[in-house]
Every structure is written in structure tokens, then in C-alpha cells.
C-alpha positions as CSV (number, residue, x, y, z in Angstrom):
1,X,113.1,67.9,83.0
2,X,111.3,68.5,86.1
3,X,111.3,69.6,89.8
4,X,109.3,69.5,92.6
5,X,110.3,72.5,95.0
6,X,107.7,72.7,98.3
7,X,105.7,70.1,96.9
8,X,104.8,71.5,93.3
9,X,106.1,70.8,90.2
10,X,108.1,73.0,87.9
11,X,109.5,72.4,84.3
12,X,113.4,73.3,84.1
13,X,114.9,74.7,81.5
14,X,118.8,75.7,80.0
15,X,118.9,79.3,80.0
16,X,120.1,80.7,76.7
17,X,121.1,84.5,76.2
18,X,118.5,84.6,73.4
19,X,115.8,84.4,76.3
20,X,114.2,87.7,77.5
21,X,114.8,88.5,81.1
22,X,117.2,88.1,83.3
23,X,120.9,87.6,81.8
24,X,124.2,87.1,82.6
25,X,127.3,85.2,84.1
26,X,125.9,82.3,86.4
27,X,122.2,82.6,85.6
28,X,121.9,78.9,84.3
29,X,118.2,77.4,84.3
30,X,114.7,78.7,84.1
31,X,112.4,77.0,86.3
32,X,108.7,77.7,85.0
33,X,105.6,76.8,87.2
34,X,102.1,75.2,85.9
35,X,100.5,79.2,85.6
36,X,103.6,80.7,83.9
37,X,105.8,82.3,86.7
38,X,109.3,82.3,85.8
39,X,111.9,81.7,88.1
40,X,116.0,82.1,86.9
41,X,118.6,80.0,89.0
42,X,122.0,82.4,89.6
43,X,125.3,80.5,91.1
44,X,126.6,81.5,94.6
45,X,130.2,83.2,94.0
46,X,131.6,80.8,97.1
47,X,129.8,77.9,96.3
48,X,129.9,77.5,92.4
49,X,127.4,74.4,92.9
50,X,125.1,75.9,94.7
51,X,122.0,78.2,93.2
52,X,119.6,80.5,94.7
53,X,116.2,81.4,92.6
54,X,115.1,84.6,90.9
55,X,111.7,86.1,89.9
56,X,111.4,87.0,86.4
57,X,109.3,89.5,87.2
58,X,109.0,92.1,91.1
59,X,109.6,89.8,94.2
60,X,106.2,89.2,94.9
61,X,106.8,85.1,94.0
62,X,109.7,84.9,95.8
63,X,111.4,81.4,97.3
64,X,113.1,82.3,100.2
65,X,115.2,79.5,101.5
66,X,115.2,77.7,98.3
67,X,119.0,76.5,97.1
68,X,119.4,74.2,94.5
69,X,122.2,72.4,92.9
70,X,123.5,70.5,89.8
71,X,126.4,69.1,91.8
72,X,125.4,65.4,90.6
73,X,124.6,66.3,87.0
74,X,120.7,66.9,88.1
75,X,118.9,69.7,89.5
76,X,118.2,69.3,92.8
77,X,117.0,70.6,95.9
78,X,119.3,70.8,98.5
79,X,117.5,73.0,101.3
């Protein structure tokens, strides 16, 4: 599956616990861009739909103001 987040392209994937990185309650896709950055979704407590983005690695690729969803069955941008 992909997504296009501020006009690029990222592959999407089901985060497993197996997966180095980031783990834990909420965190439920990987989002992977074309050089390799990693990016983990985590659900907001008040609005279980609702996901913000983590880096994998530091904050220095960060996506402020990015929220995402899977409301509909699909990952989506929603802001």
C-alpha cells in the first residue's frame, strides 16, 4: 500500500512487535519513504482514529501537522 503525504510517496506497512524501533500500544503502521526514513504512526488517546507520525530515528525528519487516519479501512490523510 501506498501514501502520498505533501506530495511524495511512501510505502505503508503493518507494524509487527518483531520490528526494531519503536514499540508499543497504538503504534500501528510504518510509513517508509523512497531513501529509507522510517516514520511509525501512534493513535491519539481521544481520537482512537486519528494518528500522528514518528521518526524512527532523532526528530530531525519530522512531519509536523501531519494526522492520518484508517477511519474508512484506508490510510489516509486527513490534515
Amino acid at each position: 500500500m501506498t501514501i502520498t503525504i505533501k506530495g511524495r510517496e511512501y510505502t505503508v506497512t503493518p507494524h509487527s512487535e518483531s520490528q526494531t524501533g519503536i514499540r508499543g500500544e497504538g503504534t500501528t503502521y510504518v510509513i517508509t519513504g523512497k531513501r529509507g526514513h522510517k516514520w511509525y504512526t501512534c493513535r491519539n488517546t481521544h481520537t482512537t482514529h486519528a494518528m500522528f507520525l514518528l521518526p524512527e530515528k532523532g526528530f530531525t525528519k519530522t512531519m509536523d501537522g501531519v494526522w492520518l487516519s484508517d477511519k474508512n479501512g484506508t490510510l489516509e490523510v486527513i490534515s
